[in-house]
Every structure is written in structure tokens, then in C-alpha cells.
C-alpha positions in Angstrom: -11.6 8.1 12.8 -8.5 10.5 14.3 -6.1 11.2 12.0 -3.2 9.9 13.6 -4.9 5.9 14.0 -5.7 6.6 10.0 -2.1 7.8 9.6 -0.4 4.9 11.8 -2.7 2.2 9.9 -1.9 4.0 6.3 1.8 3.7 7.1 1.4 -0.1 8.2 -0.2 -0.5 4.8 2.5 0.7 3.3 5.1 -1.0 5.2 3.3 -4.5 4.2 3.3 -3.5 0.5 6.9 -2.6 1.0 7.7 -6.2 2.6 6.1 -7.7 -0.2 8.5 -9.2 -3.5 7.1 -7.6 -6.3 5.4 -4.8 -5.4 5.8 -1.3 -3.9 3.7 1.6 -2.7 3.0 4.0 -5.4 5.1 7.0 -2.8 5.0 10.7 -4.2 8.1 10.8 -1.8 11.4 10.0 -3.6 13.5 7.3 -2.1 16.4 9.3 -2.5 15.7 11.4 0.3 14.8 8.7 2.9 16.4 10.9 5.6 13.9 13.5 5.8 11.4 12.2 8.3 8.0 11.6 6.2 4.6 9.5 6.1 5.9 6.2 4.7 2.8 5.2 3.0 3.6 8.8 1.0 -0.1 8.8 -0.5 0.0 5.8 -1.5 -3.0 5.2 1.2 -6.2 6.3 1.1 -8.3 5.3 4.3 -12.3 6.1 4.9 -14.7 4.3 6.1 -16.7 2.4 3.3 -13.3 2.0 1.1 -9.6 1.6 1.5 -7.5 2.0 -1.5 -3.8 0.8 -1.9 -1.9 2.6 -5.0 1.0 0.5 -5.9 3.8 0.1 -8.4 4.3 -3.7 -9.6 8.1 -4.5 -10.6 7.1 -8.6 -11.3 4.4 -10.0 -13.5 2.2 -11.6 -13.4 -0.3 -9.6 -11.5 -3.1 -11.5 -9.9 -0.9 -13.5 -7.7 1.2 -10.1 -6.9 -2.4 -8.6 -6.0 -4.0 -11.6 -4.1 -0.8 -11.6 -1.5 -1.0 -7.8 -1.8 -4.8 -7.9 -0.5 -4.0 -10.9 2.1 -1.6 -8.7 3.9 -3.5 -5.2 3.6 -6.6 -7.5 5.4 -4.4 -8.3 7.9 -3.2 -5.6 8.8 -6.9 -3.7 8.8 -7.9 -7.1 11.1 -9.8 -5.0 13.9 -9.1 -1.5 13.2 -12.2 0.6 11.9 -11.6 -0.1 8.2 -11.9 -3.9 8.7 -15.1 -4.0 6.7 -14.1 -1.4 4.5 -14.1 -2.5 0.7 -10.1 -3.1 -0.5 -9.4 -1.3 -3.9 -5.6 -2.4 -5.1 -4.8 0.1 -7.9 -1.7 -0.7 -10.2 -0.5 2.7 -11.1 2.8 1.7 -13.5 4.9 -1.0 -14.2 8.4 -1.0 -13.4 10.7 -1.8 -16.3 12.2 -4.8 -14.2 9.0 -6.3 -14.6 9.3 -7.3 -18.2 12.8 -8.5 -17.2 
């Protein structure tokens, strides 16, 4: 594994998250400052070889459907990079308020 094809595929994870309604990568980065050029997936990624884990921030309920298209896309986008066989852990790390809305 180089660290730049784990860093491009982390940041491909993230983007996915991103695209998806409902939920968003669990970023240490604030949006606020989206003009200083950083890692999108902000550690929201982690990438090895036996497990890929995807720390996200859920603003809908209810869950399972929000992780199951979550996992879908994160499978795609691993679809023949190194962590294709990789176990997928989705972890929900808060609730928004909006999603009690």
C-alpha cells in the first residue's frame, strides 16, 4: 500500500459519503475553512489491509437504510483497489440534531 493510492482512495470514500442524503464524513476539519487545501476524507478514513473503517455523522434516521447505501457506495468505490476484500466497518459517531427533525 503507498500512501498516496491510500490517501486518493480515503478521499474517494469520503467524497461518496459526502454525495450521500443523510450522511456525512465524521471530518476533524471544520467546514468553515474549506479554503485551506486539506485531505477531504479529514480522518474520517481509516484504510489497511484486513479492514476499512468509515466514521460518519448521520443527519436522517432511520439508520440501516442510511448505512446499507452508505456500504453500497464505499464497495464501489474499493471495487479493485487493494482493500476490495477488506472487511467494511461503518461507525456512526453522532447524530445531527436535524435528524430528529
Amino acid at each position: 500500500m503507498t500512501a498516496t493510492a491510500a490517501r486518493a482512495t480515503a478521499g474517494k470514500i469520503a467524497e461518496a459519503v459526502a454525495r450521500l442524503e443523510g450522511l456525512r464524513p465524521a471530518t476533524v476539519i471544520a467546514p468553515e475553512i474549506g479554503w485551506l487545501p486539506v485531505d477531504l476524507s479529514g480522518g474520517a478514513v481509516d484504510l489497511s489491509p484486513e479492514l476499512v473503517e468509515v466514521r460518519v455523522i448521520a443527519t436522517r434516521l432511520p439508520l440501516p437504510p442510511l448505512l446499507a447505501q452508505a456500504e453500497k457506495s464505499v464497495r464501489h468505490v474499493l471495487a479493485g483497489t487493494e482493500w476490495a476484500r477488506a472487511r467494511l466497518r461503518l461507525v456512526v459517531t453522532d447524530l445531527d440534531g436535524a435528524a430528529f427533525a
